[in-house]
Structures are given as C-alpha cells and as structure tokens.
C-alpha positions in Angstrom: -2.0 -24.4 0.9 -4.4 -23.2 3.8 -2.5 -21.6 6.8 -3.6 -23.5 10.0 -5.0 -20.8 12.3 -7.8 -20.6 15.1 -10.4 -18.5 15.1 -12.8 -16.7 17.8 -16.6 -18.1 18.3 -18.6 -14.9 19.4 -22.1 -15.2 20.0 -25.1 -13.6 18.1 -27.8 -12.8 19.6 -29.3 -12.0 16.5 -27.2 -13.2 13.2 -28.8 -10.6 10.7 -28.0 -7.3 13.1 -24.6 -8.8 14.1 -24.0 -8.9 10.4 -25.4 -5.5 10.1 -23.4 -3.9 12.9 -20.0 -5.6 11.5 -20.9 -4.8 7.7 -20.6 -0.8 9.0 -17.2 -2.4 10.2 -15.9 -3.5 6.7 -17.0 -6.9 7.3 -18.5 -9.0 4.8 -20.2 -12.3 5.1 -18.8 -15.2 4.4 -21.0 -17.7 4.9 -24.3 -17.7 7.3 -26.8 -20.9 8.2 -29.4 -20.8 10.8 -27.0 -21.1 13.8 -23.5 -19.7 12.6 -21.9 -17.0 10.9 -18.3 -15.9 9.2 -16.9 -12.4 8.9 -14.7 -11.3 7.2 -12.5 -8.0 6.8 -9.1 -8.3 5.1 -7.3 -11.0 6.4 -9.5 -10.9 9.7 -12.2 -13.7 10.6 -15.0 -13.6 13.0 -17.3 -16.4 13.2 -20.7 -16.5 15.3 -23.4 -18.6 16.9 -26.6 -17.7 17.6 -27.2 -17.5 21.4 -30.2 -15.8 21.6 -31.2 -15.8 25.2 -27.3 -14.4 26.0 -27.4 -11.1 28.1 -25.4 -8.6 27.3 -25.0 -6.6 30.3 -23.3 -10.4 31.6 -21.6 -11.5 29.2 -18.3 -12.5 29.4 -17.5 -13.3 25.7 -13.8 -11.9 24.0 -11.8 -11.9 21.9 -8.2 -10.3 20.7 -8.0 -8.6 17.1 -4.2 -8.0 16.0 -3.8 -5.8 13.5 -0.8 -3.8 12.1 -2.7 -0.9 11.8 -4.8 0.1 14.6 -5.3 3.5 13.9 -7.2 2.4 10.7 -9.2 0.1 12.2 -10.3 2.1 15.3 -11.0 4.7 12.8 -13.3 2.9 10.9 -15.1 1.4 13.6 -15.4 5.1 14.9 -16.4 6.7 11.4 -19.5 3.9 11.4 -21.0 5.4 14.5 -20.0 3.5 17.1 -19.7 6.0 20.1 -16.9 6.7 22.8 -18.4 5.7 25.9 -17.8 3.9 29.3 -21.4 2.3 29.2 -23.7 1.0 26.9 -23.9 -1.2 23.6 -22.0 -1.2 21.5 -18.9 1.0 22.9 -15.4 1.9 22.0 -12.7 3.0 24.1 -9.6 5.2 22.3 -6.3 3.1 22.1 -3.7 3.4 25.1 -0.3 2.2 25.5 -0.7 -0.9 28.2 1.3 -1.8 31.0 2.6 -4.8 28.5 3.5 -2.4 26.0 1.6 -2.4 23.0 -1.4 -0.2 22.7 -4.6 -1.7 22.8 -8.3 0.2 22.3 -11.6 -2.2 22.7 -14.5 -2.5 20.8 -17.8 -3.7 22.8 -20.2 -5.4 20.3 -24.2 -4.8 20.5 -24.6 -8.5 22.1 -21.4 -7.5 24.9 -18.7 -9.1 23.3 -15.7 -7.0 23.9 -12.9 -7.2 20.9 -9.3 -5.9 22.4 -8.1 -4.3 19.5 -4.2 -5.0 19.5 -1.4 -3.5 17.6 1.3 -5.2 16.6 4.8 -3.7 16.1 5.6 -2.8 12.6 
C-alpha cells in the first residue's frame, strides 16, 4: 500500500546539472521528461520543473528536509564540495539549535532554492 504523502516542487533551471549537483548528494534519479524531475535518496523525494528563466539571486523557492540524522546528511552534502558560505550558489550553513528547538542547517541549491535541513528527535 503507498503511504499518502506530499512532496516539494523545486525548480530546475537546468534538469541535467540539478541532477548532477544532487547525484554528489546521494540522490538518484527517478524518473526525468523534458519538464520534470524525481530525486531520490533513501526515503527522501525531490521532484523538479524546469524554470529556466528563474533567477537565482531572487528566488524565493523552499523547502523543509526532515531527517533523523542530520549530522549524516549535512555531512554528506559537505564531503561533495558544497562550501560554508554566507553568499553564493550553492551554499551550506552548519546546523544550530533554533529558537523552536530543533536544530536546523540549510542547504542553498545552485538554482537558489534553499532546503532547511531539519532534525527530528530520535
């Protein structure tokens, strides 16, 4: 039986070099046409369409990624080459316990999508 769930539509500049960025994520593909694209990693899902005239210096895309271990996950995204940095694509910032107590760290994608990376109590 498939578990309902919902699912974040990111936009893609480019579908080939967001795949390519997410594949150094531990994403694989999942399925790709000429106007959309699904990720996956684990249990996670990221689907795309192309938006090629998007800018992302303006954008205002996101999404939240729960994870139970985001350590790992920060790690990984780290470990691929995706720098520290207040500025710039793409960007990660270090987890930090939030005023709403969990601790958070955010992943800003090439096309300025920014991923708050959540997580969750074990």
């Amino acid at each position: 039986m498939t578990e309902d769930r919902a699912l974040p539509n990111l936009p893609s500049r480019d579908l080939l070099v967001t795949r390519s960025f997410y594949e150094r994520l531990g994403f694989g593909e999942h399925y790709r046409d000429d106007r959309w694209m699904t990720l996956h990693r684990g249990t996670l899902r990221l689907e795309f369409f192309l938006h090629p005239e998007l800018d992302p210096s303006t954008s205002a895309f996101q999404c939240t990624v729960r994870v139970s271990d985001l350590d790992e996950l920060w790690e990984a995204i780290h470990a691929a080459g995706v720098p520290v940095r207040d500025t710039g694509f793409p960007r990660l910032h270090e987890p930090q316990p939030q005023s709403w107590g969990l601790r958070a760290g955010f992943l800003i994608d090439p096309d300025g999508t920014q991923l708050t990376l959540i997580g969750e109590p074990r």
